[in-house]
N, C-alpha and C positions, 0 to 999 in steps of 0.2 A: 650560847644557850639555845637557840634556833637550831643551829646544826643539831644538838644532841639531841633534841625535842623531835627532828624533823626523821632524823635515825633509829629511834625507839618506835614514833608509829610506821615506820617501813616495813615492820613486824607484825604491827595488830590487823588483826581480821576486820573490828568494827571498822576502823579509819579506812580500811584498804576497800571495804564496800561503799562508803560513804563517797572516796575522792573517784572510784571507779565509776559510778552511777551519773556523776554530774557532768549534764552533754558539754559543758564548755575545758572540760578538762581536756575531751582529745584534742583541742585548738593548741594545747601546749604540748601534749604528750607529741602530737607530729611533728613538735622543732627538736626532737631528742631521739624516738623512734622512727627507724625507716617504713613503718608499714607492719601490716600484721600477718603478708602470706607472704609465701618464696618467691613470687613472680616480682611485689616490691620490692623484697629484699634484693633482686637480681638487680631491675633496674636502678634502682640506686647506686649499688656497687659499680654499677656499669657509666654511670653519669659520672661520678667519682672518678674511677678510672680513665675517660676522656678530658679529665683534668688533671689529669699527669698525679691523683693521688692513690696509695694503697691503699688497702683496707684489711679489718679482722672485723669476720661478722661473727654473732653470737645472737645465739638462739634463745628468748629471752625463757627463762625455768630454771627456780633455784630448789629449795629441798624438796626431796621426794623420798618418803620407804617405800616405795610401790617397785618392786622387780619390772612391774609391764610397762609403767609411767617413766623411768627410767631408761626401760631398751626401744619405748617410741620415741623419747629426745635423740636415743643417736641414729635412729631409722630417718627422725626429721634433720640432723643431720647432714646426714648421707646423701638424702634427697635434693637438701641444700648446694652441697658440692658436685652433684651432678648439673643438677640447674647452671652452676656457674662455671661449667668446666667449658663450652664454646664458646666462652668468651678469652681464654685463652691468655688469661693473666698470670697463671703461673704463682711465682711465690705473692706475685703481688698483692692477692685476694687470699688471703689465709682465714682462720676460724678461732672465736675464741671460746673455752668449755667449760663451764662450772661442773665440779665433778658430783655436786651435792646434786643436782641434776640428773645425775647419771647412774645415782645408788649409791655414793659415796657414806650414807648414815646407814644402808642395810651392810655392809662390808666393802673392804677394800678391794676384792677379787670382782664383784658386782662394776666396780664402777671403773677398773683397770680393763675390762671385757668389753665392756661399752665403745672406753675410750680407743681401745686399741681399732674397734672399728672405726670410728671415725678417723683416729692416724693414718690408715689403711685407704681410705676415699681419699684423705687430702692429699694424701702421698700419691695418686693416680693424678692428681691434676697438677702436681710439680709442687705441693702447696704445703703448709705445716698447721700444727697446731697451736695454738698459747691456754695452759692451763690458766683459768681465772685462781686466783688465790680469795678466799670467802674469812670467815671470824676465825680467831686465832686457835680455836678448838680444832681445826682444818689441816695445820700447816703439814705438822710434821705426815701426815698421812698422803696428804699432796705431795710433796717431795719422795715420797716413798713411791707411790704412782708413774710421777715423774720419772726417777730412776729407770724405773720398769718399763715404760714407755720406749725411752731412749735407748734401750740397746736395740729395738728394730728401726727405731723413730727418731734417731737423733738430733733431728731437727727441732724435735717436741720443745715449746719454751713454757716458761711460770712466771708468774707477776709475784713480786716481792713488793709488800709493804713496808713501807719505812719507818711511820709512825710506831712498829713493834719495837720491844726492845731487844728482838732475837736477829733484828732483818742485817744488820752490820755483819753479824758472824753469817747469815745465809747466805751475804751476798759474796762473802770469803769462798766460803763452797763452791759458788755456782760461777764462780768471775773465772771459769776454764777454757781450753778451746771450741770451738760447735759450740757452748752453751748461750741461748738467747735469754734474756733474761728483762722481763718488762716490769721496773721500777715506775712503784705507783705513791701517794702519800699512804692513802688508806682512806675507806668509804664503810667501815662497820663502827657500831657504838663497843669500843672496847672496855674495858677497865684498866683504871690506874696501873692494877700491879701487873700488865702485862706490855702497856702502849703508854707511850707521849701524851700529853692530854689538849696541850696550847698549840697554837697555830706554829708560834716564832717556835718549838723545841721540835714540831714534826717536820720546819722547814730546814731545820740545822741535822737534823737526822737523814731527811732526803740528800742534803748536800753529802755526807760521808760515806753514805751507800753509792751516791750516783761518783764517788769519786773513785770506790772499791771496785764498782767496774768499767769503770775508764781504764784502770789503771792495769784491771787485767785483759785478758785473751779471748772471752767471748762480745757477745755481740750483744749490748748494751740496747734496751727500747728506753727510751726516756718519754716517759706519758706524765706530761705536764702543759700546761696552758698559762704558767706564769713566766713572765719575760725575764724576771729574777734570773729562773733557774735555767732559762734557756742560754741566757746569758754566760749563765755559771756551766753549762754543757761547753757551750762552745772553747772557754778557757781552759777547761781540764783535758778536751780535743787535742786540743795546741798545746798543753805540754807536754801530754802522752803518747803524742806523733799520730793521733789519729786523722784520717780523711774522712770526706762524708758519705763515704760507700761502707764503714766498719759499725755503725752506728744508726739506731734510726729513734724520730719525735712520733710519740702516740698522741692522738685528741680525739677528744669524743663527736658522735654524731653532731653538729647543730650548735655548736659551741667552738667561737673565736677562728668564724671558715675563714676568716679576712687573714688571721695569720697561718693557718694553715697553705694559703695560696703563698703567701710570702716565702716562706722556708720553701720549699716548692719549689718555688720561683727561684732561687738561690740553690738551687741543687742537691737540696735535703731528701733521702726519704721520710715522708710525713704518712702515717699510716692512718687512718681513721677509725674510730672504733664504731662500727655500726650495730644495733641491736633493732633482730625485730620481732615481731611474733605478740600474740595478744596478751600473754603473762608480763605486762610490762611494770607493773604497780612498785613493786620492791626498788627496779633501778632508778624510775621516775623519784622517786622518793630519794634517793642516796644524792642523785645530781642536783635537787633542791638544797640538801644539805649542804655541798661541800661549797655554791658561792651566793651568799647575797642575790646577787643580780639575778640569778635565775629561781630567787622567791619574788625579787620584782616584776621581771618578766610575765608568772607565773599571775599575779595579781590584777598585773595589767589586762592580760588577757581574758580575766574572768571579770576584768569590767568592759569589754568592749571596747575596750583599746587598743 
């Protein structure tokens, strides 16, 4: 009941002024976001990276109708992958894009125009893109995107949510050669008649997707921070003859960096998902949702703890 509470005001304007305004919220907002200009965002990716991890940054701005607010997200961008291109990380420092961001609610052609510039920047620094996948009103049009992307850009990947009840046949799709595909549970307030609703049915869900592309020929992100399912990664590896160069574990900024070194440490790519920029309200709000500990965290901190 918290999660879905915590996911409806991720929406509201009142709540998002109220929790924006209070000075001890940035004391938490900075264990989630890297910072609010590209110079943090650099140096982060860059500390990260001297710790043998990758990373996908994203620019934090989700819907927009505005044609101009839309082609300044991918000019911010662009700008972004310049900044990080002498650091010389290659695929390692990739980028992740909300397309609702990029004009995706004014038309498809708006936000495929955008996107392609961005592909275009990351592809100069050796680097790729990862479409964010947003609420289920989104998908098929994402995928459409996708597509279109990928015949210049074929390195372009999507996040698939599993808690849908469409994400088993997406992952059929998308489990091809070249295709990356980063398996998420899900972080919107959906409804019944299109998503999972309980924990235990969006966990047995993630299992059948993450098994759908083990089993095929692309390139599997598995973005979870439970040991469960890491666990359950590793054994579907080992039947499917996988190595840990064919495969790679996503974790978010500021959450569970002890196992992130560990996998790491054992020869995993562990990608990080970094988000910065001052539009942070919406994510902040999704990553309280999806664990307990980070409404305690969240609590402590605004007691001075």
């Amino acid at each position: 009941m918290l999660g879905q509470l915590l996911l409806a005001t991720s929406r509201s304007r009142l709540v998002r002024r109220s929790v924006s305004g209070f000075p001890l919220t940035r004391k938490v907002v900075d264990r989630f976001v890297a910072g609010e200009t590209v110079e943090k965002a650099r140096d982060t990716v860059e500390r990260l990276g001297d710790a043998k991890l990758a990373v996908t940054v994203d620019h934090l701005g989700e819907e927009t109708r505005d044609a101009k607010a839309a082609a300044a997200t991918a000019r911010a961008y662009v700008t972004l992958l310049e900044a990080l291109r002498p650091l010389g990380l290659g695929g390692r420092a990739e980028v992740s894009v909300k397309l609702s961001a990029l004009g995706q609610r004014l038309d498809d052609a708006t936000a495929l125009a955008n996107a392609r510039e961005i592909c275009a920047a990351a592809q100069a620094n050796g680097s790729s893109v990862t479409l964010d996948m947003e609420d289920h009103t989104t998908v098929d049009s994402t995928l459409g995107i996708l597509r279109a992307l990928r015949e210049d850009h074929p390195s372009t990947g999507v996040a698939i949510q599993a808690y849908l009840f469409r994400s088993e046949d997406d992952c059929r799709e998308l489990a091809t050669a070249g295709s990356r595909v980063r398996l998420v549970k899900g972080a919107y307030r959906e409804p019944a008649s299109v998503a999972y609703q309980s924990r235990a049915a969006v966990d047995r869900a993630y299992v059948r997707c993450l098994r759908i592309l083990m089993a095929g020929k692309g390139y599997p992100m598995v973005a979870t921070h439970d040991d469960r399912l890491i666990s359950i990664t590793e054994l579907l590896a080992d039947r499917f003859g996988r190595s840990v160069g064919d495969h790679e574990y996503q974790m978010l900024y500021g959450i569970r960096t002890d196992r992130q070194q560990a996998l790491a440490g054992a020869g995993h790519t562990v990608r990080v998902y970094v988000p910065y920029g001052d539009d942070w309200y919406g994510y902040f709000m999704r990553r309280l949702a999806e664990r307990p500990a980070n409404v305690a965290f969240f609590l402590r901190a605004l007691g001075g703890k």
